[in-house]
C-alpha positions in Angstrom: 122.1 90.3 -7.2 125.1 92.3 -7.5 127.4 91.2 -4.0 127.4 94.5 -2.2 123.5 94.0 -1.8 124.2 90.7 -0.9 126.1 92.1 2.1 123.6 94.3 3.1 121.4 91.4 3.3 123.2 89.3 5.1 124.0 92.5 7.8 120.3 92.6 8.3 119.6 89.2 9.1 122.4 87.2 10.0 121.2 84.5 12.8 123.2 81.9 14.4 121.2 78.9 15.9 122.2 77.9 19.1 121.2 74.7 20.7 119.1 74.4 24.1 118.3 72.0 26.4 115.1 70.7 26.6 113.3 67.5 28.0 110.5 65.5 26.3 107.7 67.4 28.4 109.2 70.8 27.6 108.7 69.7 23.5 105.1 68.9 24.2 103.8 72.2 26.1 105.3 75.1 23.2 103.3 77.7 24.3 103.6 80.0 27.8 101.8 78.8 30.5 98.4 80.7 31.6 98.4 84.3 32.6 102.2 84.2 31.4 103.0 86.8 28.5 103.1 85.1 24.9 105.0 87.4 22.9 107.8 90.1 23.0 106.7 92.0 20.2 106.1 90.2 17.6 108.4 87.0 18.6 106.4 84.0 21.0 108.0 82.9 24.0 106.8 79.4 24.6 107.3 77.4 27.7 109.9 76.5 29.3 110.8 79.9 28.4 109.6 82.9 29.9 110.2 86.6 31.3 108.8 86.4 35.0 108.4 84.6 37.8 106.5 81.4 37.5 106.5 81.8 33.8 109.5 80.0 33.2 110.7 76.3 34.0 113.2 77.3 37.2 116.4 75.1 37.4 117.4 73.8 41.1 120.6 75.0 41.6 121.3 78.0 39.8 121.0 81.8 40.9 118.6 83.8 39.5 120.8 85.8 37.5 121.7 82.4 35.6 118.2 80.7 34.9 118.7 79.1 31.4 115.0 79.4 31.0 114.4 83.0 31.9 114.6 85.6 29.0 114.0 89.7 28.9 111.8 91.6 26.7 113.7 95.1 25.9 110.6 97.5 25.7 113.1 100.5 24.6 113.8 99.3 21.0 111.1 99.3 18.4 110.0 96.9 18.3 110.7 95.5 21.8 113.6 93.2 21.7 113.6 89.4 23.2 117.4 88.9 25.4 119.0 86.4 27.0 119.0 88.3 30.7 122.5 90.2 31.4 125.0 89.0 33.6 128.7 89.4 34.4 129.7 87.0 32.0 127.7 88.0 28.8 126.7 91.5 29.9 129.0 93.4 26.9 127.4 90.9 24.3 123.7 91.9 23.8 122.3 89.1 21.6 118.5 89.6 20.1 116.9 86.5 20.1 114.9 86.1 16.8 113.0 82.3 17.1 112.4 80.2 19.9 111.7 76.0 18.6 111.2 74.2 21.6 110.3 71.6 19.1 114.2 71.0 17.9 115.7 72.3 21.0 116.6 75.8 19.5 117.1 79.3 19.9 117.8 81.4 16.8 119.7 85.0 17.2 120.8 88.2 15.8 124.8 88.0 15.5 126.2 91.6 13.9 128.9 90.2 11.5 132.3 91.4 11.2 133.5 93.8 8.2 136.9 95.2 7.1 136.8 97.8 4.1 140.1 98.5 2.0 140.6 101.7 0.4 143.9 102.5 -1.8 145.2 99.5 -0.2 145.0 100.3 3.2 142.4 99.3 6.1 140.0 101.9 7.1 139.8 101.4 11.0 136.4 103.0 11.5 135.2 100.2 9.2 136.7 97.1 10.4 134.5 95.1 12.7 135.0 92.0 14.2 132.2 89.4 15.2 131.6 88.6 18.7 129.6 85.9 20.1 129.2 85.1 24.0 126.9 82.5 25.2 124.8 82.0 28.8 126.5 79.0 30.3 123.1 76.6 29.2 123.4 77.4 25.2 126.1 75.5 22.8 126.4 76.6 18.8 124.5 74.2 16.6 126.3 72.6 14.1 123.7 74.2 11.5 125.9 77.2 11.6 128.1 78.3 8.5 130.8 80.2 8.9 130.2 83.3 5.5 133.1 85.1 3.9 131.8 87.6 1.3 134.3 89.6 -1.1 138.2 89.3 -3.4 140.5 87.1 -2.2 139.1 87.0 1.2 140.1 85.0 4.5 137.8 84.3 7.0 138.9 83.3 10.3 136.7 82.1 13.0 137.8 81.1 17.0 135.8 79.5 19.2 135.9 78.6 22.7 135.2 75.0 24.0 133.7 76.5 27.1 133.2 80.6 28.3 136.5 82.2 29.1 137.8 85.6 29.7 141.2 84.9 29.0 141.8 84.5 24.9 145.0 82.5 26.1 142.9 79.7 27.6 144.5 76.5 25.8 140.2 74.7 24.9 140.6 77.1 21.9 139.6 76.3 18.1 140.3 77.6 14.9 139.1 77.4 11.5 139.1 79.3 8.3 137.6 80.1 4.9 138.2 81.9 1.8 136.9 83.4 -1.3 138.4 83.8 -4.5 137.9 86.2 -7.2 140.1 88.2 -10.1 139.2 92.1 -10.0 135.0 90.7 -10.6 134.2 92.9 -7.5 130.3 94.8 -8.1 129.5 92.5 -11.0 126.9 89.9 -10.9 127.7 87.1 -9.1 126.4 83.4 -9.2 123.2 83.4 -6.5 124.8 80.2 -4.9 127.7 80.8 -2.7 130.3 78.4 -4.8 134.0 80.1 -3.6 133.8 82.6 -6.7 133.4 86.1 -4.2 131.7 84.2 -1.8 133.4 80.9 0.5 131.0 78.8 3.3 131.7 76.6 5.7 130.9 74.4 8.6 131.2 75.4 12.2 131.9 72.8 14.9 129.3 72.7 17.3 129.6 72.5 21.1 130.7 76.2 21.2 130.1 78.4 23.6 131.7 81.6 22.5 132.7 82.8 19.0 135.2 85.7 17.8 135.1 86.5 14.0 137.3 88.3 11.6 138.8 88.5 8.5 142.5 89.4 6.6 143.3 89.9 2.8 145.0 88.0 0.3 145.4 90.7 -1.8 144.4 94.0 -1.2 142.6 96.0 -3.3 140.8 99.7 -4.3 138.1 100.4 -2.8 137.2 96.4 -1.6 134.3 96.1 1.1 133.6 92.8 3.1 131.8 91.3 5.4 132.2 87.6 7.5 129.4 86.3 9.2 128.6 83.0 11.6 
């Protein structure tokens, strides 16, 4: 597969697996309670999860606005979307959830990654994109994740926050990097393991709670195209 469709694959289903709380009753009873909806579309929504009243396992304590355990389903997109439920804190970061496993204590979701195109040497603004990920106060970032750089002498540059913040200055910051290597081999056929030739993975610390993604060049290049991913 020639890295450009590579890309395009990884832009269309990119998840990030987060980690949720859950107590040995909530592992045996994954499925919704009676008369509680199953599904949003095509994706279940077992119990302790759930989208109404009743229907999900309510946490002393918080307001309702911050119930871990309550989720939306989005009935304008085709096909209706599952969501955590907006609030002032994660309200600018709509995050599709994609897989619910009450079984390992995780939610799987859709995380747009972040881009930046060169053209004659110079970045293209309208193409640059960075990766944004801003959690509920109940969800962490499992250390399943990878942190994906994709293209020619890349850097990929990932920060993450110990606990949720508005200011970026907040000192409970973390940093870490990749990169990927390559001499001019852009559009041929690369190896279909990611290895560091065009393509560079790495861990991501877990305990996260929110993620900013981007990437800078090495070397620029002619018409180069990229994409980083978490």
């Amino acid at each position: 597969m020639a890295l450009h469709g590579r890309m395009l694959l990884l832009q269309l289903s990119l998840v990030t697996l987060l980690l949720a709380a859950a107590t040995t009753r909530m592992l045996a009873a994954a499925q919704a309670l009676p008369n509680c909806n199953e599904k949003c579309g095509d994706i279940p929504v077992p119990y302790p999860f759930g989208l109404t009243d009743g229907c999900f396992l309510h946490v002393p304590g918080q307001d309702a606005d911050d119930q871990p355990f309550k989720i939306t389903c989005n009935h304008n997109t085709a096909p209706p979307s599952l969501q955590f439920l907006s609030s002032d804190t994660y309200a600018s970061n709509v995050t599709d959830i994609t897989n619910i496993s009450v079984g390992e204590g995780e939610l799987q979701v859709m995380v747009a990654t972040s881009r930046n195109c060169y053209i004659n040497n110079t970045c293209t603004p309208s193409l640059y994109r960075p990766s944004v990920l801003n959690l509920p106060p109940s969800y962490t970032i499992s250390e399943k994740n990878k942190l994906i750089s994709i293209g020619c002498n890349k850097v990929a540059m990932l920060e993450g926050y110990l606990q949720q913040v508005t200011d970026p200055e907040q000192p409970f910051s973390v940093g870490f990097s990749g990169m990927s290597l390559c001499q001019n081999e852009f559009g041929k056929r690369f190896p279909e393991t990611c290895t560091d030739f065009g393509c560079s993975m790495n861990p991501v610390p877990s305990g996260m709670k929110k993620l900013h993604g981007g990437s800078v060049d090495s070397r620029y290049g002619p018409r180069k195209y990229y994409t980083v991913g978490i």
